[in-house]
N, C-alpha and C positions, 0 to 999 in steps of 0.2 A: 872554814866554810860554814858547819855547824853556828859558831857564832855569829857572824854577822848575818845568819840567816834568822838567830832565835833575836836578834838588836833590831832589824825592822819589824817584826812580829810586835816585838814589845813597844815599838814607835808606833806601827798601827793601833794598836790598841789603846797606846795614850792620847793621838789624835782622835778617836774613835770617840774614847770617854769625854773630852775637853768639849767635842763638838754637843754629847750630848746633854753637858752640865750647863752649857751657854744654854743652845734651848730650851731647859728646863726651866732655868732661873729667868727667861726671858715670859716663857706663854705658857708656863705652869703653876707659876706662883702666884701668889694675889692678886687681882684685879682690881684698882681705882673706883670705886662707884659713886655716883650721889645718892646722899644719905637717901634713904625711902621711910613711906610711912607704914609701920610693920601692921596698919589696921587696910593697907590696901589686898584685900582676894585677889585680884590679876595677877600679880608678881607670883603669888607664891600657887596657882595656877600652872600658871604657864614656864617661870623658872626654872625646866628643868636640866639648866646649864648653868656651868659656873662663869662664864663668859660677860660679861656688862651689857651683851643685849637681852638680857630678861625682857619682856616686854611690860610694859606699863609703870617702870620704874618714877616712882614720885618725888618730883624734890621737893625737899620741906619749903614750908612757906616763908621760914626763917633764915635761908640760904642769902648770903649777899656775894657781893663783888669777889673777895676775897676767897670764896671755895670756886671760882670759874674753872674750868676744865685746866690744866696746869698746861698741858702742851700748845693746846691753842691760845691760850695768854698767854705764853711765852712766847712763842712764833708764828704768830699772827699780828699783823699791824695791819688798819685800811687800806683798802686799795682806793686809788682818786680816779676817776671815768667820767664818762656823758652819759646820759640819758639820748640816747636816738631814736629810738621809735617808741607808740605805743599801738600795739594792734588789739581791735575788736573783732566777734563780740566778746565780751566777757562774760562766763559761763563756767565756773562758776567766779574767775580767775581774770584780769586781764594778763596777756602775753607784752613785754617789755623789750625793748635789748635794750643792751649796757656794752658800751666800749671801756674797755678797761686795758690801757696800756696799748691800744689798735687790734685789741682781741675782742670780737664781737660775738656776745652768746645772749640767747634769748631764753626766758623763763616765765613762770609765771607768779603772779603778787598775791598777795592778800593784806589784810589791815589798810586799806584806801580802794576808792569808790572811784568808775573809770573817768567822772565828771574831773575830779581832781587830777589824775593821771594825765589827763588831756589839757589842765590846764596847765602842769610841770612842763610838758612836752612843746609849749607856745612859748615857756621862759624864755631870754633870751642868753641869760647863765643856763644853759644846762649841766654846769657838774655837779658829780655827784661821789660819795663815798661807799665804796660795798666793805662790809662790817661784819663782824659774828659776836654773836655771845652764847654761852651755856644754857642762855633761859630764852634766848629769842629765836636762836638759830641767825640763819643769814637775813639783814634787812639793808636798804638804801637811805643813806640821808643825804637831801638835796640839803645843802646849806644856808644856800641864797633867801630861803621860803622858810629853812626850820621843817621842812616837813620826811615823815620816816615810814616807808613801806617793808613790809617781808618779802622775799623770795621765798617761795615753797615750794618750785619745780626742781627739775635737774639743770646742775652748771658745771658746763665743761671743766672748766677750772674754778675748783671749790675752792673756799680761803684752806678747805683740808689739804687742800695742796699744795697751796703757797706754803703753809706751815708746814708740812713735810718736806718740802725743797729747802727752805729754811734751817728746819733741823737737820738735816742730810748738809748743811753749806759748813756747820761750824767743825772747828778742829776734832771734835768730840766725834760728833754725827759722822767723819768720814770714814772710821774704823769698824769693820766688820759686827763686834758688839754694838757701835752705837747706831750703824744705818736700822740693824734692828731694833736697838729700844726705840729709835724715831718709826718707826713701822709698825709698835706696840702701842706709841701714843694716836699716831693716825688708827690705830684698830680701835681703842674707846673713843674717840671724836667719832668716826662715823656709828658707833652703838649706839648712841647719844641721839643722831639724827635718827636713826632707825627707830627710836623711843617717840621721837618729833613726831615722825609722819605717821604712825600705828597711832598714836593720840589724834593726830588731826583728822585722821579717816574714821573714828570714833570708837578705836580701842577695844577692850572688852565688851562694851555695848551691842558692836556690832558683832555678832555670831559668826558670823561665815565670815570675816576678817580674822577672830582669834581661833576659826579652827585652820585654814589657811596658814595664817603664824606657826603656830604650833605646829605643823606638820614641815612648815619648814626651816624650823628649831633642828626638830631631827631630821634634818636633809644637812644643816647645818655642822650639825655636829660628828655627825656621819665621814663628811667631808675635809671638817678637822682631821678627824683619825686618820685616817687616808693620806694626807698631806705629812702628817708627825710617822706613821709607817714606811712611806715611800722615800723623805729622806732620812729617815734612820740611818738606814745602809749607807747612806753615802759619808764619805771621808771627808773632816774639814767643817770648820764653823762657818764657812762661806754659806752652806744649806741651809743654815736657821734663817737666813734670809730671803730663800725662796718659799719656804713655809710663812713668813710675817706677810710677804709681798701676795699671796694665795690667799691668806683668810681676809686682810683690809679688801683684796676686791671684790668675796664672797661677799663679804657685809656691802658694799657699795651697792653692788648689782643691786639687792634684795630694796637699799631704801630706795632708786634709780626708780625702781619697777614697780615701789608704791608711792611716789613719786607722781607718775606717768597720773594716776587717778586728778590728779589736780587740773590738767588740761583744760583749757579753756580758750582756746582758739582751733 
C-alpha cells in the first residue's frame, strides 16, 4: 500500500515538473523582437517588461523581406474578397466592408482619399486581396486598378487568425507543446500591432497616450503573474495552454481598444 501510494506521489510530481518545464521553455525564455534603434528614449522608457510589447520598438531602416515576422510568413497566405461597400464621412478614416470567403466585416482605412474609395467601389471587378506584412500591418489590393489601402481598425478575423488556425492545422501545431508555440507566435504578431497603433496615435509624443501605456504595461504584467500562478497548481501541460490562449487575448483587447481611436464613421 505504502508503495504504490509513494509511485503516484512520485508521478505527480514528474507531471507537475514536465508541466512546468513546458511552460517555462514556452513564455520564459526569449522573446523574438525587431532589431530596434538603441538611440530611441521611448523603448527604454517604457520597457519595463521583457515581453515584445515594449512600446515604441523601431525597426531599423535596413530591415527587408527576409526578417518579416516568421510566424505570420509562414502561416499567412492572402485572402481573395470584394470590396462592398464604402461608407462616409470620413473622419478621420473612411469605413469599408470587405467580404472575405462570405464573412463580412467592416473597418476603417487609411493611405487612400475617399474620392478614390468611391471610385474602387463603382469598379465593376470588385476583388480584392487582404494581406499582411511586418512593416505595413494589414492593407487591401484591388488588382484590377493596382491600387493598395491600409486597414487600421478592428477585424473580426485578423490574418492573426487565419495564421493561428493554420498553425494549430499542421501535424506539429496539434500537439499540446505546439498549439502553444502556435499561441507564442500569435502573442508576438499581435505585440507588433500594439507597436502599430501606439505609433499611429502618436506614440511617445503624445503624453497621456504613453502614460496610459505605461500603466497598462503594469496591468499587463500583473495579469501575466496571475495567469503563470493560477495554473501552476494545476496538473498536466494541457495548462500552458490556457496561460498562452489568456495573454494573446490580453494583448488583443489592448490593440482593439486603441484601435476604436481610429473611427471614422
Amino acid at each position: 500500500m505504502f508503495s504504490k501510494l509513494l509511485k503516484l506521489v512520485s508521478f505527480s510530481l514528474i507531471g507537475a515538473f514536465l508541466a512546468y518545464v513546458l511552460y517555462a521553455s514556452l513564455f520564459m525564455g526569449s522573446v523574438k523582437v525587431p532589431r530596434v534603434d538603441t538611440q530611441n528614449e521611448s523603448r527604454a522608457e517604457i520597457a519595463a517588461s521583457p515581453v515584445a510589447s515594449a512600446i515604441e520598438a523601431q525597426v531599423t531602416t535596413d530591415q527587408n523581406e527576409s526578417d518579416e515576422e516568421p510566424f505570420m510568413k509562414e502561416f499567412y497566405a492572402s485572402k481573395h474578397g470584394k470590396l462592398t461597400n464604402v461608407m462616409a464621412p470620413c473622419d478621420p478614416g473612411c469605413y469599408v466592408e470587405i467580404d472575405i470567403a462570405g464573412h463580412v466585416f467592416s473597418t476603417t482605412t487609411s493611405g487612400i482619399g475617399w474620392e478614390r474609395l468611391y471610385d474602387l467601389e463603382d469598379e465593376k471587378d470588385k476583388s480584392v486581396t487582404l494581406n499582411y506584412s511586418q512593416e505595413t500591418g494589414v492593407y487591401i489590393i484591388h488588382p484590377s486598378t493596382n491600387t493598395m489601402f491600409n486597414l487600421n481598425g478592428k477585424i473580426e478575423k485578423h490574418p492573426i487568425d487565419y495564421a493561428l488556425r493554420n498553425c494549430n492545422s499542421t501535424p506539429g501545431g496539434q500537439t499540446t507543446m505546439g498549439m502553444v508555440s502556435c499561441l507564442k507566435g500569435a502573442e508576438e504578431a499581435w505585440d507588433l500591432e500594439l507597436n502599430r497603433i501606439y505609433k499611429q496615435l502618436g506614440g511617445s509624443s503624445n503624453k497621456s497616450l504613453k502614460s496610459a501605456q505605461k500603466a497598462w504595461i503594469s496591468f499587463r504584467d500583473a495579469e501575466f503573474n496571475w495567469f503563470s500562478s493560477y495554473f501552476a497548481s494545476k496538473q498536466g501541460s494541457k495548462w500552458s495552454y490556457g496561460v498562452g490562449e489568456r495573454r494573446v487575448l490580453l494583448i488583443r483587447q489592448q490593440v482593439e481598444h486603441l484601435q476604436s481611436f481610429h473611427k471614422g464613421y
